[in-house]
N, C-alpha and C positions, 0 to 999 in steps of 0.2 A: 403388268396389266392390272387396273383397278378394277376391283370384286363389283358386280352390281347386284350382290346376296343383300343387301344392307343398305336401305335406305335414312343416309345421314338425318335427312333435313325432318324425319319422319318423330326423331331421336330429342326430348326435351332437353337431354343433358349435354347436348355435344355443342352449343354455343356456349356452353357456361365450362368448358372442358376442356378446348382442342385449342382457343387462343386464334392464337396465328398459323396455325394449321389448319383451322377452318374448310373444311370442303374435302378433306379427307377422310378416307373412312378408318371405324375403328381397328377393322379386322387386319388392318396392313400398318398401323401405326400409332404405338411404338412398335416396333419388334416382339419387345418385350415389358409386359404389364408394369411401370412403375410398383415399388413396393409401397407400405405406408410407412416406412421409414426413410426411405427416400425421398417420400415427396415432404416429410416433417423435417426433414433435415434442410432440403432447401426454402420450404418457407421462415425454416427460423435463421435461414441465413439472410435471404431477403430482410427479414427486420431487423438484424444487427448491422445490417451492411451499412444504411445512413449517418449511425451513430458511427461506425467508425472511419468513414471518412472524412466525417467533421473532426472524430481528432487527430486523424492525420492532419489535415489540412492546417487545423492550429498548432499541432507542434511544426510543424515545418513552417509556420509563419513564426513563431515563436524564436524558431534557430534563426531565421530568415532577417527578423526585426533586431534580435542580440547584435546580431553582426554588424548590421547596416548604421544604428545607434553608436558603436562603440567603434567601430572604424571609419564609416564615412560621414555620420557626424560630429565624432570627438577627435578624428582624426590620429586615435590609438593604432599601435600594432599590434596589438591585442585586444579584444572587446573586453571589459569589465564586467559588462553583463551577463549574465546566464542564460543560457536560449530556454531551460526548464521553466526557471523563474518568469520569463516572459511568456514561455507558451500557458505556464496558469494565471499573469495576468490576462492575457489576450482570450482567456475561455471563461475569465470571471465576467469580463466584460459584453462577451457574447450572452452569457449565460443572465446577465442582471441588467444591461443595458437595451438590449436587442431581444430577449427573448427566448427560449427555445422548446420547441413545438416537441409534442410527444413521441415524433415520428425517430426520432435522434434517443430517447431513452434508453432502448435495450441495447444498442451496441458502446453508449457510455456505461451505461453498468455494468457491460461485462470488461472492459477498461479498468475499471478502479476495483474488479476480484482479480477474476481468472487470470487476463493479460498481465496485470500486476502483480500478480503469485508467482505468474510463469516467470519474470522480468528478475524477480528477488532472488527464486530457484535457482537461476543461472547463474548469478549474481556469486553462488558456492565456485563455479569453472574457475575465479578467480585466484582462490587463496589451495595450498596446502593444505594438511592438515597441524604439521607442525607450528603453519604462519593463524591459524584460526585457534588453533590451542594455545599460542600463546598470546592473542588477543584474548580470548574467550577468559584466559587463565586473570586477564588484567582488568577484565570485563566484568568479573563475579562481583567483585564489592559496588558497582558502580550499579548492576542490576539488582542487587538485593535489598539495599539501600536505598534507591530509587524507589522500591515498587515495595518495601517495608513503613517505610515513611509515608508513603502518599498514602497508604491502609490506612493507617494511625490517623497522621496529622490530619489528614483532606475530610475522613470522615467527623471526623470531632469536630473540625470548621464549618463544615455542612452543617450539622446539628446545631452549634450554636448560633448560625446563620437564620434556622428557621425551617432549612431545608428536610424533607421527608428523607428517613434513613435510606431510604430503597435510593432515592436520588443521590444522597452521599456518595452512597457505596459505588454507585455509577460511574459518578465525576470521579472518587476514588483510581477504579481499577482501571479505569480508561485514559486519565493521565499516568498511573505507574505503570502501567504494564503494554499496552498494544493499545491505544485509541479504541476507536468503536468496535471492531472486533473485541474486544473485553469487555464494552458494554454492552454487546450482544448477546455472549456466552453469557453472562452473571444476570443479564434480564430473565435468564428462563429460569434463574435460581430462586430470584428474589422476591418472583411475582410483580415485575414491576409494570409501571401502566404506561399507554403509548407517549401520553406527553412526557411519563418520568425520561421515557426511552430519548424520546426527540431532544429533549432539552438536553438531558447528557451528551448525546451523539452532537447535538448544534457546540453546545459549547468547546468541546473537546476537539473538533472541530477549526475551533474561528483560533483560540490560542495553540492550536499545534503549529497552521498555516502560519501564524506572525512569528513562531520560534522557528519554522522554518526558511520564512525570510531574513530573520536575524541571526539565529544560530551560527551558519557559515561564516557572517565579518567578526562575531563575539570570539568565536574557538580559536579564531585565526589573530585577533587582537590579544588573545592571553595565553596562547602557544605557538607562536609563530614559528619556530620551529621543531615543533612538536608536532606531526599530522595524526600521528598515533592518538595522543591526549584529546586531540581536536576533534577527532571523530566518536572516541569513547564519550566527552562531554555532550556531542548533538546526537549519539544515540544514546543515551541519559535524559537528555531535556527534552526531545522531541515527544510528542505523545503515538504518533501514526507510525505503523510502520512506513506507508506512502508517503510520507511528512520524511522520517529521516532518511531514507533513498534519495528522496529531489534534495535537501541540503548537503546528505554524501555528494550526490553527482554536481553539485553547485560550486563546494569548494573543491573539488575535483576540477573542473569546467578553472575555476577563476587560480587556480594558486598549481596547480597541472600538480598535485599530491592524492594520487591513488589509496596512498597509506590511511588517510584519512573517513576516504567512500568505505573500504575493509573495515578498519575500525568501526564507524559507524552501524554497519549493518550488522557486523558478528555483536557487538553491546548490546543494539535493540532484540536480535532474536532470542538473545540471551534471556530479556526481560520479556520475550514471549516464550520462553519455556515457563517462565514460575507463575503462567495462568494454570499451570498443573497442581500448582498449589494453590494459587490461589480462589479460582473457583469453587474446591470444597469449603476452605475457609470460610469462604462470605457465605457459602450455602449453610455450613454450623452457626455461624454467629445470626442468620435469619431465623433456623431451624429454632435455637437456642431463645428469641426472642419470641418466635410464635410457637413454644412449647406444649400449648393447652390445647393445641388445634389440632385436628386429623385430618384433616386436607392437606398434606404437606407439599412443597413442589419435589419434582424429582431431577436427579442431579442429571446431566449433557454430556457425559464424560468422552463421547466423540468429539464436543468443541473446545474441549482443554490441550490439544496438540493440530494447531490448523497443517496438513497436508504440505505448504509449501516449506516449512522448515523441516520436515522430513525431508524434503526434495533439497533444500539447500545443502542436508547435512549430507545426503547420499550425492550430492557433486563436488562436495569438496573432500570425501574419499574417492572418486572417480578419479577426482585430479589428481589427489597424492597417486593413486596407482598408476595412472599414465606417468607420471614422472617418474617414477621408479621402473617400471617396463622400458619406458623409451631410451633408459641410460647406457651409453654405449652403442645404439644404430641411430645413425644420421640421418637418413631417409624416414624411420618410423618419425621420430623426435622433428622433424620437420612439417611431417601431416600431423602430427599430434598439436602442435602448435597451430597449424593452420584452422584446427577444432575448435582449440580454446578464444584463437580470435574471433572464430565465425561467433561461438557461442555466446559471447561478449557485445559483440552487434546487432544480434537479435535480441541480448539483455538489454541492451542502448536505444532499440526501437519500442520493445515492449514498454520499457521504463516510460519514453517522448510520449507513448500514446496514455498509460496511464497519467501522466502528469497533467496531459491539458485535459483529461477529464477530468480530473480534480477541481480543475478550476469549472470546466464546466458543470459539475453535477454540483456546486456550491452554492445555495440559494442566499444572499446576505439578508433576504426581507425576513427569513425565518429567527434570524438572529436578534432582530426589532421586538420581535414577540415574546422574550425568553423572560423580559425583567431583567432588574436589577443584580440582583441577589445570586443565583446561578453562574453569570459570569463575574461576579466578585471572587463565589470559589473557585469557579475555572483558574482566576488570574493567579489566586492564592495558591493553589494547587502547581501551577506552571513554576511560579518562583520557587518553591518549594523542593521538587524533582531537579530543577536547577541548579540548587545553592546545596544539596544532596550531592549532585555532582563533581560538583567545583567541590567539595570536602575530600568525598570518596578519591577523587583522583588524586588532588592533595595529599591524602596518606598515604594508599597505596600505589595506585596505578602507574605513577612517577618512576615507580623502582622495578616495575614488571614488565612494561612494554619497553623492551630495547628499538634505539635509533636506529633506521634502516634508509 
């Protein structure tokens, strides 16, 4: 029986309140009072929801278009193609042809972190700890070298370039080490200023994407049967960590060599561990260069270990102890596999949706604006990390990663 204590219509707040329950009274509904955590949780689900069905929608057009291209019209039994690779051109295209309205922002940005951290995280269910140790072991010279050189070389090219030190250091640490996320951590060291920021973040940026469309046929062109070497090189040359996951999962997708997505991933987070080092570093040598001043910046030391490589290292001991647990009973060792798969396909989904945000949060007009000069070093800096690569592995990595 409805109360007639309570006259709704009486009540300024309850057209702007009840929705579609309209004509109800308060006193009988809800049950129970919404919290303000509940109702802030579902309004910020409401705002991410758009964005991420738009990148559903393009990574499954993405898979959808690989397929269709490479079998029904090249008439392969294999597609050639990469459904990644397609689903970030198919969101560059939305993104810079078509348009896209603000309503789509919050749930592509949380795509290209969170979804994308989660996707890498899992990405640990894959490997042992022995198969990550001995990547990782073949990984060292390929990271240190990488993200030593591009310190050195990149910033001294910046400078002779013209380029503001802060900017250097930017383009520096962001090709050796983790893409923007490094030039985010080290912007708060260096005092840097939003266009230093943007232009870093654009450029590092535009040459990760073109090494991550080429990387996959280059690794695979000068180790063809090497997946190991192939993957250690494009998590070497890549700049993003988002960059070397879609080229792992590309030449994965096109040449069916897992060894090579492993490789890839355990090398680049390798080279996200030495922003432990290396943010104090550029914070000294700024420090060191504005010595007279007392305003100094203060160091970030939470954004020198980003959370998802914690998360990657604690699954890939997860895994060794499953495997070790499960030895010996059939039935465990069988749901325990069935975990490792599940966890792999929601690595495969998260990964699909971060990819074609990538394409889609890629603005190319910003890239128009940057000049000349910023992405000369970008290019210089990319060959650089590159030809670093191809050395380091050359020496060492050849004799440490065994054929598998």
């Amino acid at each position: 029986m409805i109360s007639t204590t309570h006259d709704i219509y009486s009540d300024p707040d309850v057209p702007n309140s009840l929705g579609s329950f309209e004509g109800m009274t308060t006193d009988i509904w809800p049950p129970v009072a919404p919290s303000a955590t509940h109702v802030s949780a579902f309004e910020r689900l409401g705002q991410l929801l758009p964005g991420l069905l738009l990148a559903a929608g393009v990574a499954w057009l993405g898979a959808y278009l690989s397929q269709w291209v490479g079998v029904s019209v090249l008439g392969l039994e294999r597609s050639p193609i990469s459904g990644l690779m397609m689903a970030i051109c198919v969101g560059l295209v939305v993104r810079n042809a078509l348009g896209l309205p603000t309503v789509y922002t919050p749930g592509i940005r949380i795509c290209v972190s969170l979804i994308l951290r989660l996707g890498v995280a899992l990405l640990g269910m894959r490997l042992s700890l022995a198969i990550a140790g001995a990547i990782g072991l073949a990984a060292l010279p390929c990271a240190i070298g990488g993200v030593v050189g591009s310190l050195l070389l990149v910033s001294w090219i910046g400078r002779r370039a013209g380029l503001s030190w802060r900017l250097s250091a930017l383009i520096a640490v962001g090709t050796g080490i983790c893409g923007v996320s490094a030039i985010v951590a080290t912007a708060s060291v260096v005092d840097a200023e939003e266009d230093e920021i943007s232009y870093a973040a654009a450029t590092i940026t535009l040459f990760g994407m073109i090494g991550m469309m080429i990387y996959p046929f280059l690794a695979y062109s000068m180790f063809p049967l090497r997946p190991e070497l192939a993957g250690c090189l494009m998590g070497t040359g890549i700049h993003d960590t988002a960059q070397v996951v879609a080229a792992g999962m590309i030449y994965q997708q096109l040449y069916s060599a897992p060894q090579a997505l492993n490789a890839a991933v355990v090398t680049k987070l390798m080279r996200n561990l030495c922003l432990i080092a290396a943010v104090p570093a550029v914070a000294w040598m700024h420090h060191h260069a504005h010595s007279g001043e007392t305003n100094r910046p203060r160091l970030h030391w939470r954004k020198a270990v980003p959370l998802f490589i914690i998360g990657f290292i604690g699954l890939v001991l997860l895994r060794s102890l499953g495997d070790a647990v499960t030895v010996g009973s059939e039935r465990i060792a069988g749901a325990w596999t069935q975990a490792v798969s599940l966890s792999q396909i929601v690595a495969g989904g998260c990964l699909a949706l971060a990819m074609a945000s990538v394409g889609l949060n890629t603005d190319l007009k910003r890239l128009v604006r940057l000049g000349i000069r910023p992405l000369l070093v970008g290019f210089a800096a990319a060959l650089i990390v590159g030809l670093i690569g191809l050395i380091t592995i050359g020496l060492f990595t050849r004799f440490l990663i065994p054929v598998t």
